[in-house]
N, C-alpha and C positions, 0 to 999 in steps of 0.2 A: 596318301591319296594322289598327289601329285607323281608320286615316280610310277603311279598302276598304270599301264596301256588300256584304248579306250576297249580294247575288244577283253578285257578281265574286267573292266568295271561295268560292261554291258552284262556281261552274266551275272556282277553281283546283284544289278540292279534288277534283271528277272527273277533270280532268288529270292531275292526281297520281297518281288508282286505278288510272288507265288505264297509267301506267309502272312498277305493282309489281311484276310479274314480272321482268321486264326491270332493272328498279332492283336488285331482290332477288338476280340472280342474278349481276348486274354485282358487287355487294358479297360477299358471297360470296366469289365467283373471287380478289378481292383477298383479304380476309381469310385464305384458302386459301394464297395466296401468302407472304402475311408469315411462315405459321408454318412455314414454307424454312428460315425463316433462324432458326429455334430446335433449340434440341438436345433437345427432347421433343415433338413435333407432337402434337395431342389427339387422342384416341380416335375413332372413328364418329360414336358418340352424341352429343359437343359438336358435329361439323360437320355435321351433323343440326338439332341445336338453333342451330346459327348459322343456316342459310338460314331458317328460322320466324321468328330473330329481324329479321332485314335487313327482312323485307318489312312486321314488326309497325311499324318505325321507321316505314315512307312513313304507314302507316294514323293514329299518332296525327298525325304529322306536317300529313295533308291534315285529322284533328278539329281541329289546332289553328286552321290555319288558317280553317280553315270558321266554328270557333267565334270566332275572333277572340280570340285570346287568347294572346300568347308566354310569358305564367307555365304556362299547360297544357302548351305544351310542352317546360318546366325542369322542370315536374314531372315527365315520364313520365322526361327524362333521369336526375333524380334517382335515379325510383325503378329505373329499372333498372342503372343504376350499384350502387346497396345489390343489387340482385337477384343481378351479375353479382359481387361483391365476395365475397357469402356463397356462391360457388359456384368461389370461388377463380381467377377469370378477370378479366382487368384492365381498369380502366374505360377507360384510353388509347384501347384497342379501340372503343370508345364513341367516345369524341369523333375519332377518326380515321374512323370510318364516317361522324360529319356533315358532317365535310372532304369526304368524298372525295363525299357526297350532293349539296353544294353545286356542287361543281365540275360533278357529271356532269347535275344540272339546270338547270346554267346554262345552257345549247346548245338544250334539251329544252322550255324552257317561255316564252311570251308576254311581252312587258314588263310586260302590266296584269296585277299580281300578285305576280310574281318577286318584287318586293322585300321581299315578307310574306314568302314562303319562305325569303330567302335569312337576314331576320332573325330567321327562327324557328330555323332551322339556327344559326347563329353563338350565340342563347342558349341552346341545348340544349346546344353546345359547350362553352362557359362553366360552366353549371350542373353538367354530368359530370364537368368536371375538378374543380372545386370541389367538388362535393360530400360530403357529413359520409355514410358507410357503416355506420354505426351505426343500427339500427333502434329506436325508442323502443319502449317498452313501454305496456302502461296504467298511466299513475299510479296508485299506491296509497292505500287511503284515502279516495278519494271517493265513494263510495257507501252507503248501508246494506246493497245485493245483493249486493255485491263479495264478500264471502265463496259467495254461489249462484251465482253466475257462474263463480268459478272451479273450485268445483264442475262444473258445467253443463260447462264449457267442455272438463273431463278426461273425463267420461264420454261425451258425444259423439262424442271423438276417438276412442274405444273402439268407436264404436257399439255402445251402450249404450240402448236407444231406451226399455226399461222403465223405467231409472233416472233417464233424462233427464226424463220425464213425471212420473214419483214428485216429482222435485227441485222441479220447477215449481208441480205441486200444492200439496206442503206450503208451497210459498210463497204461493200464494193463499191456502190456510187461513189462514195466519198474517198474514192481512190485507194484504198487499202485492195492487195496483190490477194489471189485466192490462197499463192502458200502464208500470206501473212495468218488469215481468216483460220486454216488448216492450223499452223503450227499455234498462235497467240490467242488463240476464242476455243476450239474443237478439242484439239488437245488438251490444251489446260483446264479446258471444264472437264474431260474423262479424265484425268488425274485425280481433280477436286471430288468427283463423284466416287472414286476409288477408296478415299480418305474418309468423306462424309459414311459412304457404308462402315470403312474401319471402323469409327468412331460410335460406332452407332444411333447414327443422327437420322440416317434413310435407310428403306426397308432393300431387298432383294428386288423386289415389283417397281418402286422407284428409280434404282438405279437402272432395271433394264429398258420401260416406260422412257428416260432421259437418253439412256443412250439410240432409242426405238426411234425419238426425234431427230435426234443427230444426224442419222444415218437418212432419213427425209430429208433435209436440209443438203445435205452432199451429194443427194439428186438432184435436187433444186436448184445446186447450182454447177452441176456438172456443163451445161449448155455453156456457162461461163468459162470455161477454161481454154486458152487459146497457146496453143505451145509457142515457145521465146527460143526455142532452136531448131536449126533443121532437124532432118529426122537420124533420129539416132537407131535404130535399129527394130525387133519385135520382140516382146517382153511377156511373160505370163507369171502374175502375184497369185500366191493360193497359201492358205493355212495349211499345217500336215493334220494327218486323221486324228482325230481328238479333239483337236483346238476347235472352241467356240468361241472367241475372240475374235471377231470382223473389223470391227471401223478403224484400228489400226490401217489394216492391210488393206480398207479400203481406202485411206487416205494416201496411203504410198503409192497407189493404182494412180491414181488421179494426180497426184503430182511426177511420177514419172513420164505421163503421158502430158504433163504441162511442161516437162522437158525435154519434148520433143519424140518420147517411144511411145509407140503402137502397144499399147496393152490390153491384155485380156487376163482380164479380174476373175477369177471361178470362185471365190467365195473364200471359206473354210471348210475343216473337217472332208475334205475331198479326199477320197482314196487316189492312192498311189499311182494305180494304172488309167487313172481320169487323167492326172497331172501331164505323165508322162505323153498319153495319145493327146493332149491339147498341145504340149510341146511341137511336137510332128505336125500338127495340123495345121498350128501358127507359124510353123519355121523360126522359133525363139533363139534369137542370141543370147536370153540373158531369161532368168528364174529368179520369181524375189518368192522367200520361204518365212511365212510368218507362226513364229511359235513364243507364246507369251507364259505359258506354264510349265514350270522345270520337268515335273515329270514326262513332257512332250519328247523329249531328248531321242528314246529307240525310233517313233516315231521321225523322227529328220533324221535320224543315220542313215535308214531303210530308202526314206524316198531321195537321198542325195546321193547311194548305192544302186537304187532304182533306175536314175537320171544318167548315172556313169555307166552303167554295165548296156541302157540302151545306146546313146549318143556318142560314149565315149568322153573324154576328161577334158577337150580343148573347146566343145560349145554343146550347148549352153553354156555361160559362165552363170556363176547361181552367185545370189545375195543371200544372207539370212539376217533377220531382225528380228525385234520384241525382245521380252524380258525376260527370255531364257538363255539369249547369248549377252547380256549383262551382264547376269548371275553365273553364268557358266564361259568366260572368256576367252579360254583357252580352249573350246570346242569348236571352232571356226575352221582354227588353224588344223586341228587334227583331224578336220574333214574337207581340206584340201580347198575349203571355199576362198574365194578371191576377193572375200569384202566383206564387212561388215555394218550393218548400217543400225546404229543406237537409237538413232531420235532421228526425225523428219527435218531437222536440221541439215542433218548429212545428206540429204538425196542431191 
């Protein structure tokens, strides 16, 4: 998977799209089948949640591959091994879905390629059976906000949007910076909230309800923000089409423009030719490109192809962030971008 160029692992990963239903439904019928031979067959609602799952496999399957990355995809094995552990359904199930993936795309796909699938399958494999089902918590103890946070983080879940704002406040009075508040409270409660759903402790409704606060509270104290350097130039943050994933990218908005850039935030899931005509309109030196789910990957090649074939290669310079250039490392570089930005630490 490593020595593929990204323009053969971009086709495989279309070949791939193109047999998710078909794949999805193929796994399934098995899955459906095995549980014959148990003496409690699962409810509706799990073989419900299995066909959503089957097809989620092909999706990070072709990010992984697109992204060039077989850790990407031991990570999703991982995490959905913990997902399916705290939901009391067995990982086995897992790694017998990437068997039976492997087998049924072996017939199904090209030589040029295959071999990346076939070894991104076998360490997904690997990785689910092995895997440690224990979900980490936040370490204790390393922050000064760690007590506002945990705060933060219970009344949200309440939705609580007066008290959530109150908490924040007083933390500014009391001298804490907004990147503190952004990086040590905001953050690390959308992590915890990421976890708690893992784990199956909070529902879908919950975690969006908390994050639904969040996103109030970074209005609330957007008035707060007072840039600490002169001006750095004009900047436009936006998710690529897909991504539903905001308060990230809304919080890199707001601390770029607490360092001093003129930005214009567009949201997410913005098409292409939004991004590029808000370029022009702002006169942008700079693009931050937020994409937090691996399979987003065609997605950013298109609009940072998009961005070059209008402007040309020397400006905008484009950022990209979130948990898809994590996972997929080595895509930054192969799409000519000038930086990377992990964590809001880095801004």
């Amino acid at each position: 998977m490593d020595s593929l160029p990204i323009l053969d692992r971009l086709e495989m990963g279309h070949r791939l799209r193109r047999l998710r239903t078909e794949l999805a439904q193929t796994l399934a019928e098995r899955w459906r089948a095995r549980q014959q031979d148990l003496s409690a067959a699962p409810g509706e609602p799990v073989s419900r949640a299995f066909d959503e799952d089957a097809g989620e496999h092909l999706d990070f399957l072709a990010g992984a591959v697109e992204g060039g990355s077989l850790a990407a995809f031991e990570e999703y094995a991982r995490w959905k091994s913990r997902v399916l552990a705290s939901r009391a359904l067995p990982a086995a199930d897992l790694v017998q879905d990437f068997e039976d993936m492997e087998a049924w795309l072996e017939a199904r796909l090209p030589s040029t390629g295959k071999e990346a699938v076939t070894r991104a399958l076998r360490a997904g494999a690997q990785a689910a059976a092995e895997a440690d089902t224990e979900i980490p918590g936040i370490p204790a103890g390393l922050s000064p906000l760690q007590a506002v946070q945990e705060q933060f983080l219970r009344v949200i879940l309440r939705g609580e949007r007066r008290e959530a704002t109150r908490l924040s406040l007083e933390a500014l009075q009391a001298g804490h910076s907004i990147p503190d508040l952004y990086i040590e409270v905001f953050q690390e409660s959308q992590y915890e909230l990421g976890r708690l759903w893992e784990s199956n402790q909070i529902t879908v409704a919950e975690e969006h309800m908390a994050t639904a606060v969040t996103q109030s509270v970074l209005a609330r104290l957007y008035p707060h923000i007072e840039p600490t350097s002169p001006p750095q130039g004009n900047m436009v943050v936006t998710g690529v089409e897909g991504e539903m994933h905001q308060i990230g990218a809304h919080m890199v908005s707001d601390l770029f423009e607490a360092r001093g850039w003129s930005v214009r935030f567009l949201g997410t899931n913005v098409p292409r030719a939004g991004v590029v005509q808000a370029l022009a309109e702002h006169d942008a030196d700079l693009l931050g490109i937020s994409a937090t789910m691996l399979f987003s990957v065609p997605n950013v090649v298109e609009l940072v192809h998009a961005v070059r074939q209008k402007f040309g290669n020397a400006r905008p310079r484009i950022l990209v962030g979130g948990a898809t250039f994590r996972l997929a490392p080595r895509l930054a570089g192969e799409l000519g971008v000038e930086s990377c930005v992990g964590d809001l630490r880095q801004i």
